[in-house]
N, CA, C and O atoms as a DFTB+ gen file, in Angstrom:
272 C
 N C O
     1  1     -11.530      -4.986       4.653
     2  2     -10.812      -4.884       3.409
     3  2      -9.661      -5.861       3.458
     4  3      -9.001      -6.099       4.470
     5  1      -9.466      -6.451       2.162
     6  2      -8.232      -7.246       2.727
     7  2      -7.220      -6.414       1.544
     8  3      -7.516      -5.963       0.438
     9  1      -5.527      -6.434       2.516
    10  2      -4.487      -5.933       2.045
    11  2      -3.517      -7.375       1.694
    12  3      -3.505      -8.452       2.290
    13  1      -2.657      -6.875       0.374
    14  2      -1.922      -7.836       0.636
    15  2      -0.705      -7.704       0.488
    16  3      -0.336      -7.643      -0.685
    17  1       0.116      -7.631       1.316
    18  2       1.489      -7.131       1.888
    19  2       2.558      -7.878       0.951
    20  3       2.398      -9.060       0.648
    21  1       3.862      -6.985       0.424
    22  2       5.075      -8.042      -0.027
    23  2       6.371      -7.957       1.032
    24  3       6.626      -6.965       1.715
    25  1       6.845      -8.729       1.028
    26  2       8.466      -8.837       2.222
    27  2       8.023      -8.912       3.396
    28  3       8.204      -7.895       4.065
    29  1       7.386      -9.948       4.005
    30  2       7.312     -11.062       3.234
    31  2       6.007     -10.571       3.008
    32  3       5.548      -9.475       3.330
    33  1       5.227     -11.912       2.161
    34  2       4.062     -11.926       1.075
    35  2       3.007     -11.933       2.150
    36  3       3.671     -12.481       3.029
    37  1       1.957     -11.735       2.643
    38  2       1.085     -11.914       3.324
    39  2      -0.081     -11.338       3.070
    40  3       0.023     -10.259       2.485
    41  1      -1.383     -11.769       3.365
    42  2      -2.713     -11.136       3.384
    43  2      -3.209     -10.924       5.065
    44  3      -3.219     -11.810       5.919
    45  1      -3.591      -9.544       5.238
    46  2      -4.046      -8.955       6.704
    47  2      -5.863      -8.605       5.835
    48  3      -6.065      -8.561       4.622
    49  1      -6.901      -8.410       6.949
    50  2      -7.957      -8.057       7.081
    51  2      -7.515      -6.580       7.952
    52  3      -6.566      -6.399       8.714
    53  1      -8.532      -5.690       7.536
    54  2      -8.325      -4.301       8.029
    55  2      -9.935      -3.611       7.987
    56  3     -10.443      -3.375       6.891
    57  1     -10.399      -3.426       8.790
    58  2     -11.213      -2.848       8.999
    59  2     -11.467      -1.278       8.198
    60  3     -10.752      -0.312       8.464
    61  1     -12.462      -1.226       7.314
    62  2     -13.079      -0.127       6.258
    63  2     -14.049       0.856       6.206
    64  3     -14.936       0.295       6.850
    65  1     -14.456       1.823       5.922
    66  2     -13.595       2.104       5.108
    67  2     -12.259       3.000       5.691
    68  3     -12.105       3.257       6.885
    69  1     -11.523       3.331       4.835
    70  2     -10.216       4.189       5.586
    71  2      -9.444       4.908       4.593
    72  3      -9.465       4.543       3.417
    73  1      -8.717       5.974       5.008
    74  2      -7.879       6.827       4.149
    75  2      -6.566       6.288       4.190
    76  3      -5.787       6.210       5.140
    77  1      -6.377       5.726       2.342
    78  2      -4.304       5.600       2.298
    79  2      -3.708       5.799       3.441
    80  3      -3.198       4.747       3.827
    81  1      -3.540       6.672       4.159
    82  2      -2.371       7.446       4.346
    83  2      -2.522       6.656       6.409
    84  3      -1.718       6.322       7.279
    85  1      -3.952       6.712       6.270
    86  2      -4.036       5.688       7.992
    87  2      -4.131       4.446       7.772
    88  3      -3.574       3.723       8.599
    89  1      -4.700       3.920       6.851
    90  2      -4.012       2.521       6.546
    91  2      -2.594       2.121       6.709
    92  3      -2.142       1.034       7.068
    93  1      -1.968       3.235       6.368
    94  2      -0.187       2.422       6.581
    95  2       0.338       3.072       7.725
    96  3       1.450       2.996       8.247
    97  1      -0.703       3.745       8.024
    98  2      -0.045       4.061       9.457
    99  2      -0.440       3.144      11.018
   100  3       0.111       2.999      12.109
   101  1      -1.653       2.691      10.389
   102  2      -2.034       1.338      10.956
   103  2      -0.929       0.016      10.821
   104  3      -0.354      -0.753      11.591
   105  1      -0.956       0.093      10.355
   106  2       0.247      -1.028       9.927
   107  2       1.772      -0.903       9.801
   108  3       2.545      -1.634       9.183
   109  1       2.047       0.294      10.597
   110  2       3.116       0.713      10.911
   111  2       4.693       1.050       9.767
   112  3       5.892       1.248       9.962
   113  1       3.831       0.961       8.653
   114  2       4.621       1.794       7.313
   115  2       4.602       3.193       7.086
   116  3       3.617       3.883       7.346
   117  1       6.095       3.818       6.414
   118  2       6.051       4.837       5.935
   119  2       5.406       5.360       4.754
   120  3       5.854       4.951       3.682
   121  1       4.444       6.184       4.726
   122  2       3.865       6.153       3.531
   123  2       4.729       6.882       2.377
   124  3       4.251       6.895       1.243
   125  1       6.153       7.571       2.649
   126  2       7.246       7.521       1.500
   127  2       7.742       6.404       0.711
   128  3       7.962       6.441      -0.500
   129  1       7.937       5.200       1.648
   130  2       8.847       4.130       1.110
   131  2       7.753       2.720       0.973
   132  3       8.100       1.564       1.214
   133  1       6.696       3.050       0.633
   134  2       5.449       2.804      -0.155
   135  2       4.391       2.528      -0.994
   136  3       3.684       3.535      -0.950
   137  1       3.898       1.727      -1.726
   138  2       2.598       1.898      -2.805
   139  2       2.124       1.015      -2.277
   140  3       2.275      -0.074      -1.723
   141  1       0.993       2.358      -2.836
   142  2      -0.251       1.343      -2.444
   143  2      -1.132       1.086      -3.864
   144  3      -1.155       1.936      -4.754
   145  1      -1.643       0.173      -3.930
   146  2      -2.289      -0.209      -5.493
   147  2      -3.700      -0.605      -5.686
   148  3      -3.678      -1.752      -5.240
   149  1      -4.840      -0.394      -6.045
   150  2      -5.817      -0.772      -5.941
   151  2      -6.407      -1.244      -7.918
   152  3      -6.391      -0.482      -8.885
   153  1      -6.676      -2.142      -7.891
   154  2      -7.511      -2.335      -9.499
   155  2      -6.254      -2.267     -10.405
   156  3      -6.675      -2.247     -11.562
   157  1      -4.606      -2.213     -10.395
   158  2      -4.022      -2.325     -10.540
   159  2      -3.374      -0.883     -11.028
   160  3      -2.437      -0.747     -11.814
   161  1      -4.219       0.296     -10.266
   162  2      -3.500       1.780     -10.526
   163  2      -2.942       2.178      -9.254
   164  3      -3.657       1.893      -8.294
   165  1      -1.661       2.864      -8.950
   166  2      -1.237       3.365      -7.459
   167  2      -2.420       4.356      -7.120
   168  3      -3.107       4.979      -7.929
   169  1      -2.502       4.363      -5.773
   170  2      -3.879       5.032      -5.020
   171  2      -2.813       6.275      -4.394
   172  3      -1.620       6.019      -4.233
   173  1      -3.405       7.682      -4.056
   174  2      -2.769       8.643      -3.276
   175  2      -3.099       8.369      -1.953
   176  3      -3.930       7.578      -1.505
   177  1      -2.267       9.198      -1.338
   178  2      -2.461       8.946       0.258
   179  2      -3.852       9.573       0.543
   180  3      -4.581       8.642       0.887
   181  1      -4.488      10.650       0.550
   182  2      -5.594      10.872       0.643
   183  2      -6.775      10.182       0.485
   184  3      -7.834      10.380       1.081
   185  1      -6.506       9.291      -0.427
   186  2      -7.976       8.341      -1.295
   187  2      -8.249       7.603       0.173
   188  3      -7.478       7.526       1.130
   189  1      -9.642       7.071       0.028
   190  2     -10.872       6.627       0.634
   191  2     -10.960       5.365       0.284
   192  3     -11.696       5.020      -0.641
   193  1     -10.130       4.404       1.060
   194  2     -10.191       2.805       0.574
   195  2     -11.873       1.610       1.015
   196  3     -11.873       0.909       2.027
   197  1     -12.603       1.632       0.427
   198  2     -14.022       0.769       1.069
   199  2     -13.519       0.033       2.149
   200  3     -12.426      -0.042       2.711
   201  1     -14.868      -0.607       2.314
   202  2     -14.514      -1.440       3.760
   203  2     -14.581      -2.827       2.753
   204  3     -14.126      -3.822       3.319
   205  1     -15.079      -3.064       1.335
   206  2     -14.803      -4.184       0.474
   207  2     -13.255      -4.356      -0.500
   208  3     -12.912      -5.335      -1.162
   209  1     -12.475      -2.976      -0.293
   210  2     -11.502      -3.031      -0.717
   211  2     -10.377      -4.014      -1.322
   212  3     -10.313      -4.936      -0.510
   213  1      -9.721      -4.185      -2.066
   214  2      -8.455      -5.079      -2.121
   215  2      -7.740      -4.525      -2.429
   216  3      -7.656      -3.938      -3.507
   217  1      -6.746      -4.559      -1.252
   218  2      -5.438      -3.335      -2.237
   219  2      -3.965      -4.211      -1.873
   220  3      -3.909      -5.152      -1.081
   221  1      -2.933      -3.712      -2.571
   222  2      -1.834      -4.286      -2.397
   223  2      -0.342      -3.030      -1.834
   224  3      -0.218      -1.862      -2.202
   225  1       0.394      -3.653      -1.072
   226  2       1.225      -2.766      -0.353
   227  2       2.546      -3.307      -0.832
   228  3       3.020      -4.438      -0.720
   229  1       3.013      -2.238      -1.381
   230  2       4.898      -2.755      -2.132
   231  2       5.681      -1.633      -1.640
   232  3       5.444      -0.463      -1.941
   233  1       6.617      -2.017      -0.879
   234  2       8.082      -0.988      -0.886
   235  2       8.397      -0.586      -2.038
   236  3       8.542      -1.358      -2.987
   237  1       8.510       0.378      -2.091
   238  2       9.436       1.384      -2.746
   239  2      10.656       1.205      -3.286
   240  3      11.342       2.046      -2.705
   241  1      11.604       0.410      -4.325
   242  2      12.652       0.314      -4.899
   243  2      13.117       1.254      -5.569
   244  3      12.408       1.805      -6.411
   245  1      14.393       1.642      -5.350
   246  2      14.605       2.714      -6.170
   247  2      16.487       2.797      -6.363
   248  3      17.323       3.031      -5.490
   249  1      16.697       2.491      -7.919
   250  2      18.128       2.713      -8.059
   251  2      18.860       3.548      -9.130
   252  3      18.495       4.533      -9.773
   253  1      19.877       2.925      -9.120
   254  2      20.323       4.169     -10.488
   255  2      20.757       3.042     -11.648
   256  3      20.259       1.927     -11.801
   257  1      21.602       3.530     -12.252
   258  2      21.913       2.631     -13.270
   259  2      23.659       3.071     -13.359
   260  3      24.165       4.011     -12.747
   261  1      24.320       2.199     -14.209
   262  2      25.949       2.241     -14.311
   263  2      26.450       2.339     -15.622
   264  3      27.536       2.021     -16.107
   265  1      25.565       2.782     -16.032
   266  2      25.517       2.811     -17.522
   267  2      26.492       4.191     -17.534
   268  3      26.419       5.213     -16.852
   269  1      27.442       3.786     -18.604
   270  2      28.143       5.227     -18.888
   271  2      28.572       6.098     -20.173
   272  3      29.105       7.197     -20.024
């Protein structure tokens, strides 16, 4: 399957098929601070990624606003 990682940008090959949640544990991410994206919908940690897969891996941003 190929993944393709941001910060930095990269494409890894990963051996398929596999569950979300050991995929990033393979690759040594938290699956909190996380998405994972496939066909351009977020995937759950549970889901069943093929071994033809393409998925994409984004940190987690998260802020507030200052608006008052």
């Amino acid at each position: 399957m190929k993944v393709i990682l941001r910060n930095p940008s990269r494409e890894v090959e990963m051996a398929g098929p596999v569950q979300v949640s050991v995929l990033l544990e393979r690759l040594g991410l938290n699956r909190e601070a996380h998405l994972v994206i496939e066909d351009n919908a977020l995937v759950p940690g549970d889901k069943m990624l093929g071994k033809d897969a393409t998925v994409e891996v984004r940190s987690v941003i998260s802020g507030g606003s200052n608006a008052q």
